[in-house]
N, C-alpha and C positions, 0 to 999 in steps of 0.2 A: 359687550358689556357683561354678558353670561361669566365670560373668562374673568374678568377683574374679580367678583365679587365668588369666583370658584379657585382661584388663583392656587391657595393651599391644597386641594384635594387633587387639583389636576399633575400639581408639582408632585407632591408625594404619589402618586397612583401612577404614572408614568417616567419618573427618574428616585424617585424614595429619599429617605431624608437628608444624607446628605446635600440633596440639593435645596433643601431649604431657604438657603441664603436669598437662594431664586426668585421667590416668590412677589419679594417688593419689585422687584425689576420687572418682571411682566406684566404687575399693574400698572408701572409708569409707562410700557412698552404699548399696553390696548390702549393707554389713554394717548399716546403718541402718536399710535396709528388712525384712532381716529381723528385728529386733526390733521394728520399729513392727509386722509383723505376728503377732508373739509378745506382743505388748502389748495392742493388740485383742479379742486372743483370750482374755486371762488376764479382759482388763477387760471381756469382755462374760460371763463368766463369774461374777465381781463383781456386776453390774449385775442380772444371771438371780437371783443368791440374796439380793438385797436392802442391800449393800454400796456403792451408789453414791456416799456421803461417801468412802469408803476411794479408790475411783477417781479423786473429783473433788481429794481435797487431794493425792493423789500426783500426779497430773496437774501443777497446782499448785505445788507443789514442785519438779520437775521442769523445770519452765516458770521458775522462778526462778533454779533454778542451771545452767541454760542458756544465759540473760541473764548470770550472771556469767562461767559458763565464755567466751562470748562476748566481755565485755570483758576477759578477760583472754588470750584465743588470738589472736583477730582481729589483733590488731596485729602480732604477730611471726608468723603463720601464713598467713593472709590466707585464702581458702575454704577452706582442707585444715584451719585455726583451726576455725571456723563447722561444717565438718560434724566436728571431734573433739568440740567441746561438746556437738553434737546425740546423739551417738552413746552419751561418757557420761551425761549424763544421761538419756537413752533406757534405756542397758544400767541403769543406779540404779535406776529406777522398777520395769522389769521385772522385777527378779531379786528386790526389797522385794516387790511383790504376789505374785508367782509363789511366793516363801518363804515368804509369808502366808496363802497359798491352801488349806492345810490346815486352819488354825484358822477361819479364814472357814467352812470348809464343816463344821465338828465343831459350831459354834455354831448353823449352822442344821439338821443333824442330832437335835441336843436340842432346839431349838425344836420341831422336826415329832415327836418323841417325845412331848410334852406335851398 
């Protein structure tokens, strides 16, 4: 979070101004990574209680509207394009499992009841 909100001083202090351009991209980059490791984490959670289709077609999914958000940012965005698709799509997937994460685990609760 440090890095998002230092973004400018770190780009200029370790590559100088021509890298400039940079700077929006790393914010979308911290905010990427931390969902990719909010994602991980929900999907190895999934994977622990026997949900692995649930992982693999969100995944999936994911990975498809990616590609579209893709062709549709790239062209007028150009990488700051490229990582908003990643980003939505990332944030989609994880907030879908993460919100399903309940009923995934009540399901295997009454399984282990029986």
């Amino acid at each position: 979070i440090v890095i998002h909100f230092y973004a400018q001083e770190i780009i200029l202090l370790l590559f100088g101004e021509s890298y400039i351009p940079s700077i929006e991209i790393l914010k979308y980059l911290i905010i990427a990574t931390l969902l990719l490791y909010a994602n991980t984490f929900i999907s190895a959670l999934y994977n622990a209680i026997g949900f692995e289709k649930k992982v693999f077609f969100s995944t999936l999914i994911a990975a498809m509207g990616n590609i579209v958000l893709n062709g549709l940012l790239i062209s007028n965005y150009q990488a700051v394009g490229a990582i908003l698709g990643s980003v939505i799509s990332l944030a989609i997937v994880t907030s879908f499992l993460f919100l399903q994460l309940p009923k995934a685990a009540l399901k295997v609760s009454k399984k282990a009841a029986f």
